[in-house]
C-alpha positions in Angstrom: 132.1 116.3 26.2 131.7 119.1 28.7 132.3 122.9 28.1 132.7 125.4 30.6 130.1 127.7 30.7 131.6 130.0 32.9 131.6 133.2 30.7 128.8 131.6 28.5 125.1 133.2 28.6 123.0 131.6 30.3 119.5 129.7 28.8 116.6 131.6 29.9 113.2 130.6 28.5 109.5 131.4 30.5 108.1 128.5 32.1 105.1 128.2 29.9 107.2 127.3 27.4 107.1 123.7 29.1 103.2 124.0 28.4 103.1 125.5 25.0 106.9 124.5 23.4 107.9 121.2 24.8 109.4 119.4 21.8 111.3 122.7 21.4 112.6 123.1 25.1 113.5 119.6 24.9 115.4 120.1 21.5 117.2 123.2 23.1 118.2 120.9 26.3 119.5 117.8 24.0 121.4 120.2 22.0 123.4 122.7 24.1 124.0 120.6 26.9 123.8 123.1 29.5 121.2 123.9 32.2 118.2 125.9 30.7 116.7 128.1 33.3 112.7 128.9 33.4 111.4 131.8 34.8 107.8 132.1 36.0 106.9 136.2 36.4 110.0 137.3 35.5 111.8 135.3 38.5 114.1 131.7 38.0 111.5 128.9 38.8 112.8 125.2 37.9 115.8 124.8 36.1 115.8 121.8 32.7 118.5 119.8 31.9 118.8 116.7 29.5 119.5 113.7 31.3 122.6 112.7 29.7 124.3 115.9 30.3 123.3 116.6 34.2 124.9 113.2 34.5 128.3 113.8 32.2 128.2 117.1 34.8 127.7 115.0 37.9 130.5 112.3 36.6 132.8 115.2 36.3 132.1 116.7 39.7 132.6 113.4 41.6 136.1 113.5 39.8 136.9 117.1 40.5 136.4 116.3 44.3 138.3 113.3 44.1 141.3 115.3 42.6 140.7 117.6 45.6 140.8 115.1 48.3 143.9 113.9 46.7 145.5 116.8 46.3 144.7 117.7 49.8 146.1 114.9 51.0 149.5 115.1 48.9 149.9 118.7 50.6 149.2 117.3 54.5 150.2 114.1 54.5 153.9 113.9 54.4 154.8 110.3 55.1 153.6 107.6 52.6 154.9 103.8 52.0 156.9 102.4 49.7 155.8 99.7 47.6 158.7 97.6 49.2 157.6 98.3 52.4 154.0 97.9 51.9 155.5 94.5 50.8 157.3 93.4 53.5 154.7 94.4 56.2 152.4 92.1 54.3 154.0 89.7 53.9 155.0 89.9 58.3 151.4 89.7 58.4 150.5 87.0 56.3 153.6 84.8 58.0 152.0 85.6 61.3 148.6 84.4 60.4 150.3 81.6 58.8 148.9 82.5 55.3 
């Protein structure tokens, strides 16, 4: 499950850490779920994030924007079609293919 880590802190650890601490930056990543951001001189430098979570994150974006689209669409697209008319142009269709 995703949090929202909008007002959370965020995970700051020194990019040596990925030299020296490994096991326990991998821990850290597998456990809070949430990116883990390594600084090299005091500046961002790469940013960690276990797999399974960058992908629940990427799963959820790809719905967000889908909810977008549709919601943009709801709001500028007036017309739609009903399932009965759907229906019957189909079927006008398929009668003049001779389906």
């Amino acid at each position: 499950m995703r949090t929202s880590s909008a007002s959370a802190v965020p995970y700051i650890r020194p990019i040596s850490d990925l030299r020296t601490d490994l096991n326990d930056v991998c821990d850290m990543a597998r456990t809070c779920r949430e990116p883990i951001f390594m600084t090299k001189n005091g500046k961002a430098s790469l940013v960690v994030m276990d797999c399974d979570a960058y992908e629940d994150q990427r799963q959820h974006d790809r719905y967000a924007m889908k909810l977008r689209e549709a919601e943009i669409e709801a709001r500028y697209r007036k017309d739609f079609v009903s399932q009965d008319q759907l229906d019957a142009t189909l079927q006008k269709v398929f009668d003049a293919w001779g389906v």
